[in-house]
GUMILO-97204 format. One line per 5 residues: number of its first residue (from 1); for each residue x, y, z of N, C-alpha, C. Coordinates in steps of 0.02 Angstrom, whole numbers, plus 50000, padded with zeros to 5 digits. Layout:
NUM> X Y Z X Y Z X Y Z  ... .
***
This chain:
1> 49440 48616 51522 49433 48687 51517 49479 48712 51461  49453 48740 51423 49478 48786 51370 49516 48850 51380  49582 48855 51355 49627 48902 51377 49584 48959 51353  49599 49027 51369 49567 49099 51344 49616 49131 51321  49592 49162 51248 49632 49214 51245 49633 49275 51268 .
6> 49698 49289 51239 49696 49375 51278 49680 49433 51188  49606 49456 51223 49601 49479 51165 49642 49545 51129  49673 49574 51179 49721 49627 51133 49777 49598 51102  49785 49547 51140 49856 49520 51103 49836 49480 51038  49770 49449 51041 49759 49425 50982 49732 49449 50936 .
11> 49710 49516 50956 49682 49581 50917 49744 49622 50869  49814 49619 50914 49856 49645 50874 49910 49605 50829  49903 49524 50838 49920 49487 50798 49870 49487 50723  49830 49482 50750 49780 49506 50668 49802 49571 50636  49780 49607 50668 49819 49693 50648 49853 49673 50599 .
16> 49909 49643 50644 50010 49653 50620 50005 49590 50547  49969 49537 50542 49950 49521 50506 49944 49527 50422  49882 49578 50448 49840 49618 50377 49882 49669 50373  49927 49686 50403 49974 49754 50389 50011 49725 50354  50056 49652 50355 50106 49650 50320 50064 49629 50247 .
21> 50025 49618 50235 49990 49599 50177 49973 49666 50123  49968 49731 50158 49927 49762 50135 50002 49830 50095  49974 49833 50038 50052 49890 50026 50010 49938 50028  50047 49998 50051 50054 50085 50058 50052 50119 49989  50040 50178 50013 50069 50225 49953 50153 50223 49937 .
26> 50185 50228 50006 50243 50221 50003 50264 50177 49977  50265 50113 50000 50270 50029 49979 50280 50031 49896  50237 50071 49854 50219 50069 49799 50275 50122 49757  50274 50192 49792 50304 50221 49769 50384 50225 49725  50405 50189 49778 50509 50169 49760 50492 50132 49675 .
31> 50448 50064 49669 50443 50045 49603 50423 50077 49563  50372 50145 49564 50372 50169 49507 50376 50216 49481  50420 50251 49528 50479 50282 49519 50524 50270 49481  50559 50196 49492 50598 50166 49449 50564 50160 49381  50528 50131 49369 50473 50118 49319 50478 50176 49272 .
36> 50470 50227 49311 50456 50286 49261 50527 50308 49249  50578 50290 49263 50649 50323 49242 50687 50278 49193  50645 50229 49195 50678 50179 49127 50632 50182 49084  50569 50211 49079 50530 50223 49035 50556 50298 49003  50581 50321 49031 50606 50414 49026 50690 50382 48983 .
41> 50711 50339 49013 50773 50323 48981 50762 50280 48904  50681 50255 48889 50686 50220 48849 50680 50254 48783  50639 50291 48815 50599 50362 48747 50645 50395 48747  50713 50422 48781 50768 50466 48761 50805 50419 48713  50814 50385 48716 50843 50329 48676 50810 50297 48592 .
46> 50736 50286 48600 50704 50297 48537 50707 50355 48485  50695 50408 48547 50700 50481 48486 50755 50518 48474  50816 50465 48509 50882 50488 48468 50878 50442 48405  50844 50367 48412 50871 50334 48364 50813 50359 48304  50745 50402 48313 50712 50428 48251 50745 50490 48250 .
51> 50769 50551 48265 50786 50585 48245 50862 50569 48209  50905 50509 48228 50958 50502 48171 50917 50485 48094  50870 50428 48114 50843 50406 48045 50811 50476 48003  50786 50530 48059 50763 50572 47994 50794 50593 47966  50861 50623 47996 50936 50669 47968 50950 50612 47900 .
56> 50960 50549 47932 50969 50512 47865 50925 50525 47801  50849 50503 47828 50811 50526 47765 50816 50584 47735  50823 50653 47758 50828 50735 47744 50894 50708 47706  50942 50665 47718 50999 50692 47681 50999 50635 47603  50963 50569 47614 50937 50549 47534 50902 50568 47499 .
61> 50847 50622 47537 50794 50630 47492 50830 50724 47458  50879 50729 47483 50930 50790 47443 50962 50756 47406  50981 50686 47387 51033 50679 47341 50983 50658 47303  50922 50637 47309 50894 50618 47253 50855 50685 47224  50833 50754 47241 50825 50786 47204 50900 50848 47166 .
66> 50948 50798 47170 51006 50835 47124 50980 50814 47066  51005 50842 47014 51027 50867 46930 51035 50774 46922  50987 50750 46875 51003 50682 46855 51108 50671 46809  51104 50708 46795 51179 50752 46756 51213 50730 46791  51221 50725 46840 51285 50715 46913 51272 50636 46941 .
71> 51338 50639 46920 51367 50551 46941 51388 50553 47039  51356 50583 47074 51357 50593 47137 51317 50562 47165  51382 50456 47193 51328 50407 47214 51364 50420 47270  51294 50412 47322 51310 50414 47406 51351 50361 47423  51407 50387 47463 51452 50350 47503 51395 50296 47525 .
76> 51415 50216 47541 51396 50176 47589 51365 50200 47648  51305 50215 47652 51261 50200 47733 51274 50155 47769  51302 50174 47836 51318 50154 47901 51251 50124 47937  51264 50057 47965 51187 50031 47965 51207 50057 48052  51131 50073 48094 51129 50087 48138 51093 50050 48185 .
81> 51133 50022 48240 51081 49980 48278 51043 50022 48344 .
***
């Protein structure tokens, strides 16, 4: 004779199962969250480093429309990482 199961109990082992398998909204949420705050941190960080490069460019492309007359060579540029 073949033991029987008990079908709720083996009904809620399946359940509990496919539940731990399955992610939430929540489950999901905490990562990309994160996700999006190092993406927010990455682009604050790029468009400081293009808005220095433009200040740089605005300030060569003024020494090159001075008076050819003037011996006014730019200090050494600071390389920027």
């Amino acid at each position: 004779m073949t033991p029987r199961l008990n079908a709720k109990r083996f009904e809620r082992l399946i359940i509990d199962r496919i539940r731990a398998h399955i992610r939430t909204e929540s489950d999901v949420r905490d990562p990309v969250k994160l996700v999006n705050e190092e993406m927010d941190s990455v682009i604050t960080e790029q468009q400081e480093r293009l808005d220095a490069a433009e200040a740089e460019l605005v300030e060569i492309r003024r020494r090159m429309d001075r008076p050819r007359g003037r011996r006014d060579y730019p200090r050494e540029v600071s390389s920027r990482t």
